[in-house]
PDB file as gemmi writes it, atoms N, CA and C in Angstrom:
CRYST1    1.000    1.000    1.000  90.00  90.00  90.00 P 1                      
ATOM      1  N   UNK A   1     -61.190   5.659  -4.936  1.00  0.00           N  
ATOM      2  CA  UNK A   1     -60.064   6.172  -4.210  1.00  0.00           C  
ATOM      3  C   UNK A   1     -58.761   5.624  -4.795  1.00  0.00           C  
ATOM      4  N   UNK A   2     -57.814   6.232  -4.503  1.00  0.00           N  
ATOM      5  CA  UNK A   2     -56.481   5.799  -5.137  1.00  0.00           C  
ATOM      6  C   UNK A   2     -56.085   4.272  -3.954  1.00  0.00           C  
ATOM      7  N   UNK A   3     -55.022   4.264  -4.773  1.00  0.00           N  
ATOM      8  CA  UNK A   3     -54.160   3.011  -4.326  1.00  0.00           C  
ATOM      9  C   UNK A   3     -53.261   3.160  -2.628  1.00  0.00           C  
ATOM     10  N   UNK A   4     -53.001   2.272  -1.960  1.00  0.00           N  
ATOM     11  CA  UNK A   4     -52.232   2.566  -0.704  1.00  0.00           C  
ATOM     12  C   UNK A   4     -50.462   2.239  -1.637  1.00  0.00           C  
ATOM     13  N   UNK A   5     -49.486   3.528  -1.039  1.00  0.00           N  
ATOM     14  CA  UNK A   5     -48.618   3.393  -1.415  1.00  0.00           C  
ATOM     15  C   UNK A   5     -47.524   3.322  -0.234  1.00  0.00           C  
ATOM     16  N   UNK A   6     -46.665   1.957   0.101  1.00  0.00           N  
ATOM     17  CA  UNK A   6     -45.861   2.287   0.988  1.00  0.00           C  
ATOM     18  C   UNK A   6     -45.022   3.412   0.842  1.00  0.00           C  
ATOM     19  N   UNK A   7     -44.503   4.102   1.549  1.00  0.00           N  
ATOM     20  CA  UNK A   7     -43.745   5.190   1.255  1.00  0.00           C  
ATOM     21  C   UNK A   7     -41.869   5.488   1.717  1.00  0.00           C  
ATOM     22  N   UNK A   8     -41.905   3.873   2.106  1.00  0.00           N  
ATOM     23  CA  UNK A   8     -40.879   3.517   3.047  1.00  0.00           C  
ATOM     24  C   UNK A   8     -40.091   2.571   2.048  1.00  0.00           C  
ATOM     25  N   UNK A   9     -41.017   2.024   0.810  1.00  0.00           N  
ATOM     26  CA  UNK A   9     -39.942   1.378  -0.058  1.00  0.00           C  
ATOM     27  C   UNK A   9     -39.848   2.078  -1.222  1.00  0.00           C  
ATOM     28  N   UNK A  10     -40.010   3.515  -1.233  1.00  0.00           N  
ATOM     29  CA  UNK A  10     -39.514   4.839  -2.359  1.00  0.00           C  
ATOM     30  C   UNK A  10     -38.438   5.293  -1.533  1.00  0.00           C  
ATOM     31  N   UNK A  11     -38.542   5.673  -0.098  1.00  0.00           N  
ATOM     32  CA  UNK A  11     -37.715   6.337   0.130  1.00  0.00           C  
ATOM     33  C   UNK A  11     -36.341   5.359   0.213  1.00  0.00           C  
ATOM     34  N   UNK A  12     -36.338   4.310   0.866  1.00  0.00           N  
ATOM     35  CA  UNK A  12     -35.688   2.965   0.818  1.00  0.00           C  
ATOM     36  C   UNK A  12     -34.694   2.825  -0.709  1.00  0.00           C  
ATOM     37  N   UNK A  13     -35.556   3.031  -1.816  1.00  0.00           N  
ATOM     38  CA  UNK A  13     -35.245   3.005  -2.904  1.00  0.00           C  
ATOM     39  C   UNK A  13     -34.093   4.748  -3.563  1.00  0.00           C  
ATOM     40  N   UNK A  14     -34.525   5.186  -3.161  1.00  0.00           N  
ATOM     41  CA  UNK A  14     -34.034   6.479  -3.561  1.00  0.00           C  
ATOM     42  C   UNK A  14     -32.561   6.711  -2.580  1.00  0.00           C  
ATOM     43  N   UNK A  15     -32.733   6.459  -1.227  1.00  0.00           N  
ATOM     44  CA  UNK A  15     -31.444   6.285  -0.787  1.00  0.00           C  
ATOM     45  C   UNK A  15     -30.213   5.227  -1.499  1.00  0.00           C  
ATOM     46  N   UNK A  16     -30.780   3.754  -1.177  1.00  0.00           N  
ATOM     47  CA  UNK A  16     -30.119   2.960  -2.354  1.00  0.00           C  
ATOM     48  C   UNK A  16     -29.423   3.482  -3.932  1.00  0.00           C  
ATOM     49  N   UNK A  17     -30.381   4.197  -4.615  1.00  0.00           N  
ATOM     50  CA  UNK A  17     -29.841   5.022  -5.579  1.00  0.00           C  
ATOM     51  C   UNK A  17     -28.830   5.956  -5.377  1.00  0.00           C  
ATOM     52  N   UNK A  18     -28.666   6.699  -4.167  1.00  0.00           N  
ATOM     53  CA  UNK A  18     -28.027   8.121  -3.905  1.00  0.00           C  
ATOM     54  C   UNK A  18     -26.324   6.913  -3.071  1.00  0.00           C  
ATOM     55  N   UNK A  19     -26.621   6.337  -2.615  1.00  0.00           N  
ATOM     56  CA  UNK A  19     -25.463   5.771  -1.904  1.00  0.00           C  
ATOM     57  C   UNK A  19     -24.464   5.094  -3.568  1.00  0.00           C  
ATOM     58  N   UNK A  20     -25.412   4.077  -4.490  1.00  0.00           N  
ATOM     59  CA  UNK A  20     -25.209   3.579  -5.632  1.00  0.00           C  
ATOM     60  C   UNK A  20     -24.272   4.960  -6.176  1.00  0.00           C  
ATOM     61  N   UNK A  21     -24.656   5.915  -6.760  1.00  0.00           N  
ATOM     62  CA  UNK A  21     -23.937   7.117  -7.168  1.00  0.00           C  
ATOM     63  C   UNK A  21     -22.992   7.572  -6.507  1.00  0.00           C  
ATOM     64  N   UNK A  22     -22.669   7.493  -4.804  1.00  0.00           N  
ATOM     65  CA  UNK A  22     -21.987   8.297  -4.219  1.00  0.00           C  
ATOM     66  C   UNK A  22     -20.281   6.835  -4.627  1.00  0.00           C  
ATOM     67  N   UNK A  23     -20.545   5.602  -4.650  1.00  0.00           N  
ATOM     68  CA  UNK A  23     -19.971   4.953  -4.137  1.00  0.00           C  
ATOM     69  C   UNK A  23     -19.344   4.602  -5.334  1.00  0.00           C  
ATOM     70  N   UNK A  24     -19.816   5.265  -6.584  1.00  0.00           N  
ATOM     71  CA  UNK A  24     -19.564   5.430  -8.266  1.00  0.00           C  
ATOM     72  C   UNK A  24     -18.443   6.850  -8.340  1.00  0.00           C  
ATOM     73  N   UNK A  25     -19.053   7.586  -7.606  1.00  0.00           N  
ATOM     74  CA  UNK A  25     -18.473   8.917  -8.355  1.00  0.00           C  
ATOM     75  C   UNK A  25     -16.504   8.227  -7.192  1.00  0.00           C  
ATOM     76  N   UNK A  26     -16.949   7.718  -5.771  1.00  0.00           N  
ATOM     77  CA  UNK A  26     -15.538   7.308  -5.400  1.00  0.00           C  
ATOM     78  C   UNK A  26     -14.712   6.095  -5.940  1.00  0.00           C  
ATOM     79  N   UNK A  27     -15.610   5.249  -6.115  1.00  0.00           N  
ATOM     80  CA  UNK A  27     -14.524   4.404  -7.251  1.00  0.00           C  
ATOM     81  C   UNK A  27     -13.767   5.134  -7.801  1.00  0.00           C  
ATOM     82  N   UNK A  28     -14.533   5.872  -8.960  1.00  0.00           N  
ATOM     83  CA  UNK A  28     -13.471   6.799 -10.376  1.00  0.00           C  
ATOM     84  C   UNK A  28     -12.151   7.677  -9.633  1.00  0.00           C  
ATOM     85  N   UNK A  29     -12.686   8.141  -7.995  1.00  0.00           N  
ATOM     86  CA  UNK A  29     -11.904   9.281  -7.557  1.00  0.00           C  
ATOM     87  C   UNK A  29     -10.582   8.569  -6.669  1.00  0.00           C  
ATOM     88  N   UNK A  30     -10.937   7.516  -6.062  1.00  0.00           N  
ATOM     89  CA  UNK A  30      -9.901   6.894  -5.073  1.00  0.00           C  
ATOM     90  C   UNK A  30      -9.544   5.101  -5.063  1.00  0.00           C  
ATOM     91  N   UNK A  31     -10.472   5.101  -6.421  1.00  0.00           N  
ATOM     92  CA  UNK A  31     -10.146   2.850  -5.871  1.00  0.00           C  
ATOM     93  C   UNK A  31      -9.450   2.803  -7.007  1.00  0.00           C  
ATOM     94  N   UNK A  32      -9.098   1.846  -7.168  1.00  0.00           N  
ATOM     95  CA  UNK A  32      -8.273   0.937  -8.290  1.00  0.00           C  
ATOM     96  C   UNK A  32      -8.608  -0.126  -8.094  1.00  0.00           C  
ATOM     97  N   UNK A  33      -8.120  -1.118  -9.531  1.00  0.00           N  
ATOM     98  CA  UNK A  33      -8.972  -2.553  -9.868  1.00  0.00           C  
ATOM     99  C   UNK A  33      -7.859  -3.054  -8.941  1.00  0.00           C  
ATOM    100  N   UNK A  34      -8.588  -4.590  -8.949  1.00  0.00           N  
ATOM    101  CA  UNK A  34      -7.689  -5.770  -8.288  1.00  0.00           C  
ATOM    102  C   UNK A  34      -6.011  -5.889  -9.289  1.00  0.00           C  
ATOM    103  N   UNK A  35      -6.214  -5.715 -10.679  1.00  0.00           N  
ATOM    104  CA  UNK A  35      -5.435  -5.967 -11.563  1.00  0.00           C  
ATOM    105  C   UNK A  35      -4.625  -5.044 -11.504  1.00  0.00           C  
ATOM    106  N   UNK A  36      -5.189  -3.334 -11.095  1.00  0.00           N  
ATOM    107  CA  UNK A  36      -3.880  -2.500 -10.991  1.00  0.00           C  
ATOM    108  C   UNK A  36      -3.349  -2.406  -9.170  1.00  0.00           C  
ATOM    109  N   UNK A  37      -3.860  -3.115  -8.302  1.00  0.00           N  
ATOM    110  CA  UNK A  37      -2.646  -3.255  -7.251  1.00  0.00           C  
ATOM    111  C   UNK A  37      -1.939  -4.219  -7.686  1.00  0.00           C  
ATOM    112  N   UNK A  38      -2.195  -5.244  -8.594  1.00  0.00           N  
ATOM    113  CA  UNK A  38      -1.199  -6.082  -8.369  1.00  0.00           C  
ATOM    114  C   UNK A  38      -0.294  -6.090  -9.468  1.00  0.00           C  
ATOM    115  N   UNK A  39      -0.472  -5.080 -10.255  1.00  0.00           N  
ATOM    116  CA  UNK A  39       0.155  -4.588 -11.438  1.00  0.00           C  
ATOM    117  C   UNK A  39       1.637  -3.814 -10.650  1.00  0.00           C  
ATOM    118  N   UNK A  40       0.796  -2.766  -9.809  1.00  0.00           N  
ATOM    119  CA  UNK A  40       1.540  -1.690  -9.011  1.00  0.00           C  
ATOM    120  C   UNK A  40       2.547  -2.181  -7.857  1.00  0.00           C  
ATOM    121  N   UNK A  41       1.901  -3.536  -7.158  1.00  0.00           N  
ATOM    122  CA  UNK A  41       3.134  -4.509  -6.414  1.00  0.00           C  
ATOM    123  C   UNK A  41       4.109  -5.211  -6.644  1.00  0.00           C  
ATOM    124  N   UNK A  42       3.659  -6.050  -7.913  1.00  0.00           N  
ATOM    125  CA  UNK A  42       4.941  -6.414  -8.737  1.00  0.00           C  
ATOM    126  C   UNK A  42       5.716  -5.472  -9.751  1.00  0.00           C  
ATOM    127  N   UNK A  43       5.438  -4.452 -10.286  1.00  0.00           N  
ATOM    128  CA  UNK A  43       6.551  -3.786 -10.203  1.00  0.00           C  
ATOM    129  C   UNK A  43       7.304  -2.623  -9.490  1.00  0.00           C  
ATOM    130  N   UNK A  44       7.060  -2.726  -8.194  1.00  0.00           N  
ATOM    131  CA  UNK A  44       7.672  -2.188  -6.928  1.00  0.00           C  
ATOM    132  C   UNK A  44       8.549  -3.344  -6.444  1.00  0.00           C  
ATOM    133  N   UNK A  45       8.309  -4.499  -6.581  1.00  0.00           N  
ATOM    134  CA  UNK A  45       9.166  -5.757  -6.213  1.00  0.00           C  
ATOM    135  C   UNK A  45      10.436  -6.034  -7.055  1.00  0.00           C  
ATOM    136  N   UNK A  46       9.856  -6.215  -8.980  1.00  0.00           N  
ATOM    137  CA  UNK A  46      11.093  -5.727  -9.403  1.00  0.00           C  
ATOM    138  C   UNK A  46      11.743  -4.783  -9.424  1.00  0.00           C  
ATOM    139  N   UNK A  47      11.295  -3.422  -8.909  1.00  0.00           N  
ATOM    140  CA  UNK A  47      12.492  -2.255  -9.082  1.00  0.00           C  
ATOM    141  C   UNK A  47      13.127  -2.763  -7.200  1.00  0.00           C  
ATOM    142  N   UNK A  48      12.646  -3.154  -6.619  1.00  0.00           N  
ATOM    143  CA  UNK A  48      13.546  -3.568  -5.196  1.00  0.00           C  
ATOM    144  C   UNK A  48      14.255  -4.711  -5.772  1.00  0.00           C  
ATOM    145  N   UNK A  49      14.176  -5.543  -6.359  1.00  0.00           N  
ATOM    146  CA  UNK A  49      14.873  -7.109  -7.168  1.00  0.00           C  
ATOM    147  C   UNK A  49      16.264  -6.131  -8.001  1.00  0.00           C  
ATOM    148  N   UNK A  50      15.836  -5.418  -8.731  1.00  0.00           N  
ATOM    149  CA  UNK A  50      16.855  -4.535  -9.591  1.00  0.00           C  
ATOM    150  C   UNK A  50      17.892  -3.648  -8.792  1.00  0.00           C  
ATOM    151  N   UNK A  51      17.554  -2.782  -7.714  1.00  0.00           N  
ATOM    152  CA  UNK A  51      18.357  -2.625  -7.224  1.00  0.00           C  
ATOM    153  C   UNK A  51      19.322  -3.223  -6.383  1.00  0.00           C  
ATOM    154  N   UNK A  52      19.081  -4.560  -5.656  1.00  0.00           N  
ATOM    155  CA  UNK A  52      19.495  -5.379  -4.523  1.00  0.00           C  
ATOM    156  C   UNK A  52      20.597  -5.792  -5.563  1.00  0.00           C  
ATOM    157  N   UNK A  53      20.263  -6.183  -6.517  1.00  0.00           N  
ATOM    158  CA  UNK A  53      21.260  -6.542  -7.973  1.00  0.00           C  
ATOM    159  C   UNK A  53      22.426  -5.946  -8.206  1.00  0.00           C  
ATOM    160  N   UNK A  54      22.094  -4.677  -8.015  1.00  0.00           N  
ATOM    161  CA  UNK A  54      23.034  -3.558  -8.356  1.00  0.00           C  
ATOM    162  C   UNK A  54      24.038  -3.041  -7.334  1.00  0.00           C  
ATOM    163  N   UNK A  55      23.679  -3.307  -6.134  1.00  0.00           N  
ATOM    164  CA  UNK A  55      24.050  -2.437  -5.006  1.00  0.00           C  
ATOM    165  C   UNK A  55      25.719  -3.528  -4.781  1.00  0.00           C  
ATOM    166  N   UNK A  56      26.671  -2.569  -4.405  1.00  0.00           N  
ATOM    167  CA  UNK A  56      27.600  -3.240  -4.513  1.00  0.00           C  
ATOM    168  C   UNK A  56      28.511  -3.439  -3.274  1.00  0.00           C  
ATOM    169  N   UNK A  57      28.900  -4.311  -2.779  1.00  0.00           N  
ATOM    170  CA  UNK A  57      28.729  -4.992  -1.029  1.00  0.00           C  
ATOM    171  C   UNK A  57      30.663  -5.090  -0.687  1.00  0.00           C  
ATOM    172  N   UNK A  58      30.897  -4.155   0.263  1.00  0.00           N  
ATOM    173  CA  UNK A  58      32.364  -4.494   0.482  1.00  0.00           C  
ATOM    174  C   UNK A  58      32.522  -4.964   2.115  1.00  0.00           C  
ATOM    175  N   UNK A  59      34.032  -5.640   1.842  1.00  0.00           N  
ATOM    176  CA  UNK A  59      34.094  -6.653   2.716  1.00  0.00           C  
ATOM    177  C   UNK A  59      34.787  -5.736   4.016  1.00  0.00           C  
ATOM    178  N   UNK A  60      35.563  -4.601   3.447  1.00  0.00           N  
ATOM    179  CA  UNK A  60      36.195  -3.908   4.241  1.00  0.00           C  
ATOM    180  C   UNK A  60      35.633  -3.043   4.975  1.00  0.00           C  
ATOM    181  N   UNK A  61      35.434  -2.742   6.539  1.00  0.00           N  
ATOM    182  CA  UNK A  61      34.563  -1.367   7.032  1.00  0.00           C  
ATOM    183  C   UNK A  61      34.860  -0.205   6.906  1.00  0.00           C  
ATOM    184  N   UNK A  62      36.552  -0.048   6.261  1.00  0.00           N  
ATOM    185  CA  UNK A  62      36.853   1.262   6.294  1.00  0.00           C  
ATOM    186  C   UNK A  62      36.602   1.921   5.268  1.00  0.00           C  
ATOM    187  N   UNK A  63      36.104   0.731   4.031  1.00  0.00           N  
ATOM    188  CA  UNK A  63      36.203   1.499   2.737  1.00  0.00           C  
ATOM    189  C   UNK A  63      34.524   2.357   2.481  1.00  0.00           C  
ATOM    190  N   UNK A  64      33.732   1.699   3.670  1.00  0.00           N  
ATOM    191  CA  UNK A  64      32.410   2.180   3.552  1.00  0.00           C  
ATOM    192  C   UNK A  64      32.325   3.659   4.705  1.00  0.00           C  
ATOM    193  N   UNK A  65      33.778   3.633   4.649  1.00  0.00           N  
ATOM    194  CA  UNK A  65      33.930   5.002   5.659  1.00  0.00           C  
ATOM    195  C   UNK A  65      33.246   4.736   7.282  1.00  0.00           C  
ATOM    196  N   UNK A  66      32.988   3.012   7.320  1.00  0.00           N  
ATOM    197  CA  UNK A  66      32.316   3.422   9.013  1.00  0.00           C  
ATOM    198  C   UNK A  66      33.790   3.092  10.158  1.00  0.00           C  
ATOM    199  N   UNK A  67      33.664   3.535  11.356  1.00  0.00           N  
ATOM    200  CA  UNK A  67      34.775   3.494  12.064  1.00  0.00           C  
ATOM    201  C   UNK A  67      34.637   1.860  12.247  1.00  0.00           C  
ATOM    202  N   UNK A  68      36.055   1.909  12.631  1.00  0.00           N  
ATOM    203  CA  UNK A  68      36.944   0.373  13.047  1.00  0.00           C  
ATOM    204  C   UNK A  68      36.306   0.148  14.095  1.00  0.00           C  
ATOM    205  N   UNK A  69      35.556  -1.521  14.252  1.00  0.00           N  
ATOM    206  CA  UNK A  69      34.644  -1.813  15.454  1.00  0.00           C  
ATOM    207  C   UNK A  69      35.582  -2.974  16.170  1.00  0.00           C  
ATOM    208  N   UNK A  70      36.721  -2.727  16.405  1.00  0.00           N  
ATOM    209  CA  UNK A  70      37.110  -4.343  17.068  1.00  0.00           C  
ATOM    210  C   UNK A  70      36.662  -3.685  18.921  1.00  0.00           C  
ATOM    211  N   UNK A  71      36.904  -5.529  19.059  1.00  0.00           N  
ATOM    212  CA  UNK A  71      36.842  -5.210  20.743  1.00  0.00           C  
ATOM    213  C   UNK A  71      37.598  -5.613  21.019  1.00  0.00           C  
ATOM    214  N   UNK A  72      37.592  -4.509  22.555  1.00  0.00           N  
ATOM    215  CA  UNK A  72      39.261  -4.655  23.347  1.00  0.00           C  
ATOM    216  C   UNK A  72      39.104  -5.862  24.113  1.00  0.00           C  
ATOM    217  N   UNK A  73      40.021  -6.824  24.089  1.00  0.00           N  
ATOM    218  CA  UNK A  73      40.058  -7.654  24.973  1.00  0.00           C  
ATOM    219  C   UNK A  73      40.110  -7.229  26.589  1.00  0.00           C  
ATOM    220  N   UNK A  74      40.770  -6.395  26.900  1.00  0.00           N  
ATOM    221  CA  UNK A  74      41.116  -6.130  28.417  1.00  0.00           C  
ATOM    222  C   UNK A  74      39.896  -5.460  29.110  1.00  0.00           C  
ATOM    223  N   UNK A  75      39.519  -5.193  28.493  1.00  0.00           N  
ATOM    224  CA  UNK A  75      37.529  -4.821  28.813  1.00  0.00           C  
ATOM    225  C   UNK A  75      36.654  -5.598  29.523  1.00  0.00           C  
ATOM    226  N   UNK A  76      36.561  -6.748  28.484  1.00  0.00           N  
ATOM    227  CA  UNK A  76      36.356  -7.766  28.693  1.00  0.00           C  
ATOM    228  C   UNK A  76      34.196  -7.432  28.362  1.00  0.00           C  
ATOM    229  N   UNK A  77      33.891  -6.157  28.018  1.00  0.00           N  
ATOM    230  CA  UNK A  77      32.195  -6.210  28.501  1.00  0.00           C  
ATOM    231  C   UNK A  77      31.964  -6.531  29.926  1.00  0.00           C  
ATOM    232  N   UNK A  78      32.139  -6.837  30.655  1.00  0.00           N  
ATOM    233  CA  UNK A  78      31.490  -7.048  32.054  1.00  0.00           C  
ATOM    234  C   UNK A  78      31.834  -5.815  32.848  1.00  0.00           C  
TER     235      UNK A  78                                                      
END                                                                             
């Protein structure tokens, strides 16, 4: 007579294989390495470093066109 074959560590095995492939074909389609997020974070940090650099800061409110904010004394807020 033939041999007893579990049939629970083929099928066991063949899933393992099919998940192995599924979890291959999404790497290639949606992951990236450790090396390209952190490739992709630091230079998102220097182009925010480069602009903060650039951006040019006035002391006056009118010249940034926003309205005149003083407060009225006789008001008082309360």
């Amino acid at each position: 007579m033939g041999d007893l074959v579990n049939l629970n560590k083929f099928r066991k095995a063949r899933q393992g294989r099919d998940e192995k492939r599924a979890a291959a074909a999404n790497r290639g389609k949606y992951g990236r390495s450790k090396a390209e997020l952190l490739e992709i974070k630091t230079e998102c940090n220097r182009t925010g470093r480069d602009l903060d650099g650039k951006r040019i800061e006035r002391s006056d409110p009118k010249a940034k066109g926003l309205p005149d904010q003083t407060v009225d004394e006789d008001k008082g807020g309360d």
